[in-house]
N, C-alpha and C positions, 0 to 999 in steps of 0.2 A: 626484865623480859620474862614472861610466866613460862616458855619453854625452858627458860634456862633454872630456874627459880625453883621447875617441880624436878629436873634429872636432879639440882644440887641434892633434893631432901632423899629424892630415891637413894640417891651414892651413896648421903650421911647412913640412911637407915641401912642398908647393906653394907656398908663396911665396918658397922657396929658389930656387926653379927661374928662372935668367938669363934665359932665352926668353919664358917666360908675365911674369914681370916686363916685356919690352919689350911684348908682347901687351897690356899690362893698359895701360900707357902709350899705347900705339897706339888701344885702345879708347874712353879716355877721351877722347883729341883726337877721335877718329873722330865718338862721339854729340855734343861741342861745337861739332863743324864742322854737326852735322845736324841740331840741333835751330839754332841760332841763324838762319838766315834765315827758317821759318817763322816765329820770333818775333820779329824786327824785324819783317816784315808785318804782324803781329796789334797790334804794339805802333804802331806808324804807321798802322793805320787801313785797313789797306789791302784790299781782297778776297783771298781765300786761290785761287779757282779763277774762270775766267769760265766756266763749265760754267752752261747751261741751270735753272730749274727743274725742269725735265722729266725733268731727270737726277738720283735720289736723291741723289748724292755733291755736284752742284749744289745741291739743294734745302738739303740739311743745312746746307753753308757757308753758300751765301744768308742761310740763317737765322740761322743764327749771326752772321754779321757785321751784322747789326741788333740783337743785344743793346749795341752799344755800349761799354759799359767793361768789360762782363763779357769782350767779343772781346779786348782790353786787357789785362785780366788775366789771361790765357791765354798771352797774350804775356811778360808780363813774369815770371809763372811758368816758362814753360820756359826765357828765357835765366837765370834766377836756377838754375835746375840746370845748365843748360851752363857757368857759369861757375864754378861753384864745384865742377866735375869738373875744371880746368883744374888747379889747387893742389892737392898731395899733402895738407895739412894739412885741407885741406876737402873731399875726395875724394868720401868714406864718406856725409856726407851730402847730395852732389848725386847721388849713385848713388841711396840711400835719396827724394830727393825726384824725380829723373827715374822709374824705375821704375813709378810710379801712374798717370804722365803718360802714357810712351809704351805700357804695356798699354792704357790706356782708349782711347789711339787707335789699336793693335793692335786692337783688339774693332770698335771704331769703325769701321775702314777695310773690316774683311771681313764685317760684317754689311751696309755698304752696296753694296757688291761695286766697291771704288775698285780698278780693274784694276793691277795691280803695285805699290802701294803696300802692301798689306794684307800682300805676301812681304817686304820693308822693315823696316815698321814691326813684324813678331814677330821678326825677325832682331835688332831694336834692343834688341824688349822681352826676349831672351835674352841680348845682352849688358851689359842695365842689371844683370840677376837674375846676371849672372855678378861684375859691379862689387863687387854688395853682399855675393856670399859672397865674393869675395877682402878685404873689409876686414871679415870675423869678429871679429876679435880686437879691434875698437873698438864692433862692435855687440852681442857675446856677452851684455853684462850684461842685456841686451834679455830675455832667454832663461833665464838661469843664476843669475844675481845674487838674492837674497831675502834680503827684513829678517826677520830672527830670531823674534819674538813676533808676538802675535795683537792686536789695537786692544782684546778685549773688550766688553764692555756696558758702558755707564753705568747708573745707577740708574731699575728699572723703564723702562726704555729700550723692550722690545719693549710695554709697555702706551702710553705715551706718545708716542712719533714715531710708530707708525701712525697712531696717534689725531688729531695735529698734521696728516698729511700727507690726511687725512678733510677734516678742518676746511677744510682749503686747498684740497679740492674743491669743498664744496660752496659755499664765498664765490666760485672760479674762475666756477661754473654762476651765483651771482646778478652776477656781473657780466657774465658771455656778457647772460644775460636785461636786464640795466638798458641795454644797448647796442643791444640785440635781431640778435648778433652770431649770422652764417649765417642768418635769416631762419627760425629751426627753431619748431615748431607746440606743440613740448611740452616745457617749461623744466622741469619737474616730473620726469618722465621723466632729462631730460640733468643734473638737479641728484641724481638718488640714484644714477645710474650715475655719475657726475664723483667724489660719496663713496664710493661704494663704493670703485672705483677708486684716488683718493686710501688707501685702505686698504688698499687691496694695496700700492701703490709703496710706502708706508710700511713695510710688513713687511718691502718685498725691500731699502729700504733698511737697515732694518735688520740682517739677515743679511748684507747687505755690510757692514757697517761691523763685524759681527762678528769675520767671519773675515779684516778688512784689515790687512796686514803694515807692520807700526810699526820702528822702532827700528835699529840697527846690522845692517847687510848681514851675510848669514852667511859669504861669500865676497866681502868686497872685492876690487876691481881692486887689481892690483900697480902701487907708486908706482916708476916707474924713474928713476934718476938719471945725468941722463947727465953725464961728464965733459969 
């Protein structure tokens, strides 16, 4: 594939390069030095800002840190990426799981207008995005990689899994009603939209399962042997 063929020579040729090597080195200690004390806070419980309610960037925190374990797992999410950017071998995917982290709080920070932190954290979220294209060559199969053949139909497949995934609406609609779950006024109503509905998932399950790629990679990763 010529798209894949000209990123391979671009990557080779930039990741030759001595300089952006230490660069990429320097980056990774840089976001593990930057992400790990707001998550010890998070992960100790501890308030992120003493800022006012009155102050949206207060408010948000505030609120935040009353979810409790969810504040927690915030925590132990982001040092679980800073650390596993520390190790060449685990690199690629603390880049791949930092990245989501620090755009959302990229978005985060200048939607609530957090004065200087919002220039920060898109500075971080560009060098997470810069992490993940320097380790290409471990994420490409992501992209490039595809198994050979199609899944096919089973037998009368598109008459029968609609049909199955019908059923499993309208039984989903008499158990909403045996519960009398949402308080809704017309079970009737929510039981032939529920099957219908069940009839479409069913189809588009279908058609996925058609055209779903089975079998031997058409391009395997190359096995290197090192000496």
């Amino acid at each position: 594939m010529k798209i894949e063929k000209t990123l391979d020579a671009i990557h080779e040729k930039i990741t030759t390069i001595r300089l952006l090597q230490i660069f990429t080195a320097f980056t990774r200690l840089l976001l593990f030095v930057g992400f790990t004390p707001p998550s010890i806070i998070k992960i100790l419980n501890k308030p992120f800002t003493v800022l006012p309610d009155s102050n949206p960037v207060g408010h948000y925190f505030n609120a935040l840190y009353q979810t409790g374990f969810y504040y927690q797992f915030i925590g132990w999410a982001q040092l679980t990426a800073a650390v596993l950017l520390l190790f060449p071998r685990t690199a690629h995917l603390g880049a791949l799981m930092f990245l989501p982290i620090i755009a959302n709080i990229a978005v985060l920070t200048t939607s609530v207008g957090f004065q200087g932190t919002w220039v920060v954290t898109i500075l971080m979220t560009l060098a997470a995005t810069y992490l993940v294209a320097w380790d290409y060559d471990r994420l490409k199969p992501i992209l490039f990689n595809r198994r050979r053949t199609n899944a096919g139909f089973l037998k009368f497949e598109y008459l029968w899994l609609p049909f199955l995934f019908a059923i499993g609406g309208a039984a989903a609609s008499v158990f909403a009603w045996s519960i009398r779950l949402g308080n809704a006024s017309d079970y009737f109503r929510i039981g032939i939209l529920m099957t219908f509905a069940g009839l479409i998932f069913g189809a588009l399950v279908t058609l996925h399962h058609r055209f779903m790629k089975i079998g031997e990679l058409e391009n395997p990763p190359e096995i290197r042997v090192e000496s």
